[in-house]
Every structure is written in C-alpha cells, then in structure tokens.
N, CA, C and O of each residue as an XYZ file, in Angstrom:
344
protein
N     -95.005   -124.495    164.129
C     -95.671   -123.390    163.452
C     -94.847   -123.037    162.210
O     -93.645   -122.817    162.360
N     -95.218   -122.989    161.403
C     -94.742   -122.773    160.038
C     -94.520   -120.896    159.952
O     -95.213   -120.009    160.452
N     -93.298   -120.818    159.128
C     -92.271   -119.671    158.645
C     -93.431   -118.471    158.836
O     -93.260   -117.591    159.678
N     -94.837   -118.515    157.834
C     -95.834   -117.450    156.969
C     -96.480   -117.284    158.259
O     -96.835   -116.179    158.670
N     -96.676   -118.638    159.062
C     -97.549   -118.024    160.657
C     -96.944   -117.019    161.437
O     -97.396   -115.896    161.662
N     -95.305   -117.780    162.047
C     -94.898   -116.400    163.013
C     -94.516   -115.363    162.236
O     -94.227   -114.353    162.878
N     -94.388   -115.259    160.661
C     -94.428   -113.991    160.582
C     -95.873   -113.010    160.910
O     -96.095   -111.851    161.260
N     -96.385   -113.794    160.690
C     -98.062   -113.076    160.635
C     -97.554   -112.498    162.054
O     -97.253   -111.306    162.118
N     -97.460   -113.265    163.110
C     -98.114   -113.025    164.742
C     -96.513   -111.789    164.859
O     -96.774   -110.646    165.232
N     -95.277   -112.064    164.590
C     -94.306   -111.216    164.125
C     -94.927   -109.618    163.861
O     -94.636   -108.663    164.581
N     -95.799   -109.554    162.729
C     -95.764   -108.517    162.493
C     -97.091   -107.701    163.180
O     -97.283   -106.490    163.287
N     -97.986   -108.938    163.630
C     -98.888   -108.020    164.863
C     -98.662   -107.596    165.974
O     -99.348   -106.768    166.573
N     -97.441   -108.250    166.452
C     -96.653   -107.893    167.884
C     -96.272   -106.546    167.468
O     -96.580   -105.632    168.234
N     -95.417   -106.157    165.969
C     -94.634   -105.393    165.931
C     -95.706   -103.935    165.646
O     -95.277   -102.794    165.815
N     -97.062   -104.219    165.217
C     -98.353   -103.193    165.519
C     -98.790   -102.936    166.670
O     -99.281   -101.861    167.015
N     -98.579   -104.329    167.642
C     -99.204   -103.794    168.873
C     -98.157   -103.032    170.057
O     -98.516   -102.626    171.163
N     -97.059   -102.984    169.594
C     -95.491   -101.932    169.980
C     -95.592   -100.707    169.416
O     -94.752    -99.835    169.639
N     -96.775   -100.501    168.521
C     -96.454    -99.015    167.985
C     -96.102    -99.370    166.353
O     -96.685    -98.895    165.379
N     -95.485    -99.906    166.348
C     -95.036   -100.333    164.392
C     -95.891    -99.323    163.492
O     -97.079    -99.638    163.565
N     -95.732    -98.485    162.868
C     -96.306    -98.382    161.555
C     -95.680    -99.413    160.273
O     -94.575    -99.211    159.771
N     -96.514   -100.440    159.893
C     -95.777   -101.377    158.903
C     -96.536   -101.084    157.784
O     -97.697   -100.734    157.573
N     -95.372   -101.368    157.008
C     -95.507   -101.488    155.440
C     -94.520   -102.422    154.703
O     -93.345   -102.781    154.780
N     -95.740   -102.646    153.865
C     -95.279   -104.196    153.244
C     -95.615   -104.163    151.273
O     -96.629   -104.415    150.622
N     -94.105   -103.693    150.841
C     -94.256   -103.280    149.564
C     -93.067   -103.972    149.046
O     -92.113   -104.462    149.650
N     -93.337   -103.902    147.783
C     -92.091   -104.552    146.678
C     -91.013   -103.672    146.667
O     -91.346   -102.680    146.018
N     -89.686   -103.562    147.156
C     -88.908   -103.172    147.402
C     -87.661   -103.044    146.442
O     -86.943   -102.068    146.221
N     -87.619   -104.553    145.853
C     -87.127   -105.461    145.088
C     -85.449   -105.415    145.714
O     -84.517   -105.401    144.910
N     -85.245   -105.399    146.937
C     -83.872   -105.633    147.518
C     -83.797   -104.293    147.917
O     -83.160   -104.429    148.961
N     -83.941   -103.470    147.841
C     -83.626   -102.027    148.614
C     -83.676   -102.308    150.076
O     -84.073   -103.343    150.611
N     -82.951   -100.619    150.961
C     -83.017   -101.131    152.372
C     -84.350   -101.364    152.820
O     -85.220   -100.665    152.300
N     -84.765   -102.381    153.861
C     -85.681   -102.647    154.259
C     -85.332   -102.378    156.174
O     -84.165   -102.144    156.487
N     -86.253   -102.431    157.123
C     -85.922   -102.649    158.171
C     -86.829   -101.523    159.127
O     -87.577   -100.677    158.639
N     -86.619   -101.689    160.378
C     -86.913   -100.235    161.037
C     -86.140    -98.928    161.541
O     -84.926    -98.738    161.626
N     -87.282    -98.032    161.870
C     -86.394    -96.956    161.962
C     -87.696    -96.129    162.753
O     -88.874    -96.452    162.910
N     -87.021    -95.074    163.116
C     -87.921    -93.975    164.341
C     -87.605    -92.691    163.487
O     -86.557    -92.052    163.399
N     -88.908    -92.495    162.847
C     -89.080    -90.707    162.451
C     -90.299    -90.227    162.741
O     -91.483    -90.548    162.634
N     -89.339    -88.980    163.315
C     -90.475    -87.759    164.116
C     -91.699    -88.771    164.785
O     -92.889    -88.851    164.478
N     -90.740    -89.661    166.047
C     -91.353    -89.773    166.639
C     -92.390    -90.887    166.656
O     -93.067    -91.174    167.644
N     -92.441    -91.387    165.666
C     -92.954    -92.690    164.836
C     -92.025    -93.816    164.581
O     -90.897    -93.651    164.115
N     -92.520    -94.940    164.893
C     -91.733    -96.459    164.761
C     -91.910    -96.679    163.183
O     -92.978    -96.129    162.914
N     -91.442    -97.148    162.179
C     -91.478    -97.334    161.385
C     -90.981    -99.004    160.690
O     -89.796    -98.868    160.386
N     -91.261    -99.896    160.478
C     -91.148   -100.895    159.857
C     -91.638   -101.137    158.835
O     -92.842   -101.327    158.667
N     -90.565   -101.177    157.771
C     -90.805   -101.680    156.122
C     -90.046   -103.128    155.852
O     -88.851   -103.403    155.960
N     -91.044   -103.862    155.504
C     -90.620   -105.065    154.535
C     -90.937   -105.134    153.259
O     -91.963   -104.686    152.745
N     -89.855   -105.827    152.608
C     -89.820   -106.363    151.422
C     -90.279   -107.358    150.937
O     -89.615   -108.393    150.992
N     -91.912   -107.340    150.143
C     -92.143   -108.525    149.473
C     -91.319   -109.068    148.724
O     -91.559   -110.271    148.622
N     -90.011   -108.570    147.853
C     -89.072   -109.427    147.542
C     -88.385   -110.169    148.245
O     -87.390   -110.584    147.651
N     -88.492   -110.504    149.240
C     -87.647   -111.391    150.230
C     -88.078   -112.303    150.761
O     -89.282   -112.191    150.988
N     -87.365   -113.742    151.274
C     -88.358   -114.990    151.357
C     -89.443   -114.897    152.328
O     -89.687   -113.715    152.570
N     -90.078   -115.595    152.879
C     -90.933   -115.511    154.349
C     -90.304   -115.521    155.373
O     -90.749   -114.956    156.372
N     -89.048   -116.204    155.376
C     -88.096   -116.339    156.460
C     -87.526   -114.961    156.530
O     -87.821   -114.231    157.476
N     -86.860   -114.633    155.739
C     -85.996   -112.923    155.447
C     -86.600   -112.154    156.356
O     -86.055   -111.544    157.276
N     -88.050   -112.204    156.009
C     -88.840   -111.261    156.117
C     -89.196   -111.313    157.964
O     -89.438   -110.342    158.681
N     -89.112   -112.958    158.420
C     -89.492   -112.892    159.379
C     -88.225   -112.544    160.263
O     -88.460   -112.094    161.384
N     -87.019   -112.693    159.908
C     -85.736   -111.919    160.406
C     -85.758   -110.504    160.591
O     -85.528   -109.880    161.626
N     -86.077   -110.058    159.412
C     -86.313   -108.559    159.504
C     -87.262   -108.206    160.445
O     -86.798   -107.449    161.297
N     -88.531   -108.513    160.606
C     -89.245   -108.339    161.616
C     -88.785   -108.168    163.259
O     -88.754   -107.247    164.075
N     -88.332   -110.118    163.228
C     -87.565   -110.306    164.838
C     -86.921   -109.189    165.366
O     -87.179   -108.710    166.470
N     -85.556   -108.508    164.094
C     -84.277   -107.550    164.551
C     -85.096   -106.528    165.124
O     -84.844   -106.076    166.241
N     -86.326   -106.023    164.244
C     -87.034   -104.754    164.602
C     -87.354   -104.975    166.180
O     -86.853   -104.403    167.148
N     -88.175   -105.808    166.137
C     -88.775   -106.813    167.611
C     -87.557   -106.522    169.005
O     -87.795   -106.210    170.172
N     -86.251   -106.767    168.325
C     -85.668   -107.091    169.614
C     -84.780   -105.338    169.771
O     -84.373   -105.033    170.892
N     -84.611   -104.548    168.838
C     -84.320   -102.972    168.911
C     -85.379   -102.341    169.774
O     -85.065   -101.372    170.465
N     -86.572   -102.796    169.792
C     -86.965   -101.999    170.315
C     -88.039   -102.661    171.186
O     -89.237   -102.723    170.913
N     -87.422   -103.154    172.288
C     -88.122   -103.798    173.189
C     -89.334   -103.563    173.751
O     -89.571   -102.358    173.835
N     -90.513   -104.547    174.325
C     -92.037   -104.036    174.620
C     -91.474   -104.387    176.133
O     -90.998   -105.474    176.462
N     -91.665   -102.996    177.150
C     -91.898   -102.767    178.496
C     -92.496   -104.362    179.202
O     -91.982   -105.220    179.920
N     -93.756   -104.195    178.593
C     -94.833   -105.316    179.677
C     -94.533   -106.531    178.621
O     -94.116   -106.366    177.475
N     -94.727   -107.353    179.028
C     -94.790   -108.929    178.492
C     -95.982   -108.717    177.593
O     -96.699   -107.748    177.846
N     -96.321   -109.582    176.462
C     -96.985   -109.734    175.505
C     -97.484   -111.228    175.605
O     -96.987   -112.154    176.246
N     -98.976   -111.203    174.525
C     -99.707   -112.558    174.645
C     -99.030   -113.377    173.512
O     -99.283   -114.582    173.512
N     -98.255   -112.923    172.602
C     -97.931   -113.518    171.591
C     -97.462   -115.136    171.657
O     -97.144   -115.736    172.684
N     -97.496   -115.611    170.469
C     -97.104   -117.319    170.637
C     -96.088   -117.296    170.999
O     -95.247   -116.427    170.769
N     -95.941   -118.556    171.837
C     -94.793   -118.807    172.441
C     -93.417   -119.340    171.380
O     -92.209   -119.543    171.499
N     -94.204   -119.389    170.583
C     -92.867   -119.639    169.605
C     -92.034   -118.559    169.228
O     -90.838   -118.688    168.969
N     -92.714   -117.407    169.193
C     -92.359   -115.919    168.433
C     -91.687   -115.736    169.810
O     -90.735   -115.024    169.493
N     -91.588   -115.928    171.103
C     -90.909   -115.583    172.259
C     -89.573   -115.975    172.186
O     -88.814   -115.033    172.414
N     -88.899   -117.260    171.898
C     -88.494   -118.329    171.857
C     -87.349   -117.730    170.528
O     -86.136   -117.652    170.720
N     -87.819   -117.465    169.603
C     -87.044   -116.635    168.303
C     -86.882   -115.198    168.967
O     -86.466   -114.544    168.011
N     -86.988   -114.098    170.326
C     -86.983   -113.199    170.574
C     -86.065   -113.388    172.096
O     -86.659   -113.410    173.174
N     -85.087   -113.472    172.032
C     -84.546   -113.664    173.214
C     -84.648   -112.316    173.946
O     -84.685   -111.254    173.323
N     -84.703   -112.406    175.595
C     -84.812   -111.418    176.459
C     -83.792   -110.543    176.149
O     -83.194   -110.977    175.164
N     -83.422   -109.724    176.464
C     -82.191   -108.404    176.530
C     -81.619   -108.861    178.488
O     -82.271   -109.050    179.516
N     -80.668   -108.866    178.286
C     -79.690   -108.847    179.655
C     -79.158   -107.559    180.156
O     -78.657   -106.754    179.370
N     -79.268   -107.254    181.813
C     -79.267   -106.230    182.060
C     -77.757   -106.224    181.837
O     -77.073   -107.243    181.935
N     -77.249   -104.945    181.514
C     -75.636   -104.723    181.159
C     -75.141   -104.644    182.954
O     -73.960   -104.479    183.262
C-alpha cells in the first residue's frame, strides 16, 4: 500500500477515535495533536511530505489509544504497535 493510501485510512481511523482534523499549510509550524476543552484535536501540515504527515498521524494514533479494536487495514495496524501493559 503506498505512503498517500495509509495516510488516507491513518487519518479516518484518527476521525473515527474522535479526531477533529485539520489539514492546512502550516509551512513548518507546530503540527500534531492535542486535547482542548475536551476535544481531540489533530493538525497537519500540508507542508510536509506524505510520509511526515503519515508519522504525525501514527504518533497521534498511538497517544491516544482506541479501547475496541478497529476495521482499519492491516497495514495501518502493523505501523501502530499495541501499548504493553506496564
């Protein structure tokens, strides 16, 4: 699966977790997620490659873990390693 796909399925996982995303020209400013008032928040940077972007996504992905298992591609699983109980 090519870089532009799992970001796509990347950033629908990260809608179907709650994500409010936004996807604006940034031009290198901070990008990433964050929780205000109560709201998930994820911003990416169209200045950044497809890959960047799909990093930025993953980190969000794995901060803030989904309870129940998801249908997402198994590839996007695979780039999302489980969390280990401490």
């Amino acid at each position: 699966m090519h870089t532009v796909e799992l970001l796509e399925r990347a950033i629908a996982e990260a809608q179907q977790r709650g994500f409010v995303v936004r996807q604006d020209w940034l031009s290198g400013s901070t990008a990433g997620a964050c929780e205000l008032k109560g709201r998930r928040w994820l911003l990416i940077d169209l200045a950044l490659s497809p890959r960047e972007q799909l990093d930025l996504v993953l980190e969000a992905l794995r901060q803030f873990p989904r309870e129940s298992p998801s249908a997402s591609a198994p590839q996007l699983h695979s780039l999302l390693p489980s969390r280990k109980a401490a």
